[in-house]
C-alpha positions as CSV (number, residue, x, y, z in Angstrom):
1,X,224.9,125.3,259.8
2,X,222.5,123.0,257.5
3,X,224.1,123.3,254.3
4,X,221.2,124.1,251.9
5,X,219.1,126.4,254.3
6,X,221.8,128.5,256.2
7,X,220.1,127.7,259.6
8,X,222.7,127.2,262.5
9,X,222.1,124.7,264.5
10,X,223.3,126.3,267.8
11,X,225.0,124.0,270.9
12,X,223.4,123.9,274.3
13,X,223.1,127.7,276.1
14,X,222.8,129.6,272.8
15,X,220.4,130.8,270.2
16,X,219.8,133.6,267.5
17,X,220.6,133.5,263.7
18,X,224.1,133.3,263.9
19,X,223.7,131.7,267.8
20,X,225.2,134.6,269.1
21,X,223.4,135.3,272.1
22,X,222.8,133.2,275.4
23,X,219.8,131.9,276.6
24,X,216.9,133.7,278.1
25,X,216.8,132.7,282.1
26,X,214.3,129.9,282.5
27,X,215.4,128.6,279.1
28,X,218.0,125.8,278.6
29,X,219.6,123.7,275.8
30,X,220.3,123.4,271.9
31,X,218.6,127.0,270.8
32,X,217.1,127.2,274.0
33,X,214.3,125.1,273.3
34,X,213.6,123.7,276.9
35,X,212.1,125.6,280.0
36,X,213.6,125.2,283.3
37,X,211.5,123.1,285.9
38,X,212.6,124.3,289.4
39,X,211.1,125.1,292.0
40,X,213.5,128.1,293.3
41,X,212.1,131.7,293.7
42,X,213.5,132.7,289.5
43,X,213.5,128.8,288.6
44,X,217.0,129.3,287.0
45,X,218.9,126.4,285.5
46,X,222.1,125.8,283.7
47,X,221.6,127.2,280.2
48,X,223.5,124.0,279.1
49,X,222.1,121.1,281.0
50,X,219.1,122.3,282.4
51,X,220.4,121.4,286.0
52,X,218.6,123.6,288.7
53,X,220.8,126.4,290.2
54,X,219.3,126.4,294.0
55,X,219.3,129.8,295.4
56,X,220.7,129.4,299.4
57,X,217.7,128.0,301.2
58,X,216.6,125.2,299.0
59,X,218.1,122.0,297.6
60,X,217.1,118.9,295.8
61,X,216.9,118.1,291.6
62,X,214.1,120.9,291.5
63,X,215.3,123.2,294.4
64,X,212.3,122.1,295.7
């Protein structure tokens, strides 16, 4: 946490005051700042790398 305003600064796949709860689905990264970009039917990707999760039927970097 920043040590004069109390805000956590919360690793990849996390957010909330105290980073407490996971990210959203479509949301990835530090606070979950980033939107997924794939292509798959619920455009999922990993909360922590933003790497598509391809649901059985498609492949490629956007499940496309």
């Amino acid at each position: 946490c920043h040590p004069v305003t109390g805000t956590c600064s919360c690793p990849p796949g996390w957010t909330g005051h105290h980073c407490q709860r996971a990210c959203d689905l479509g949301r990835w990264g530090p606070d979950c700042a980033h939107s997924c970009n794939c292509s798959n039917s619920d455009g999922s990707c990993s909360a922590e790398t933003g790497q598509c999760l391809c649901e059985a039927g498609y492949a490629g970097t956007r499940c496309e």
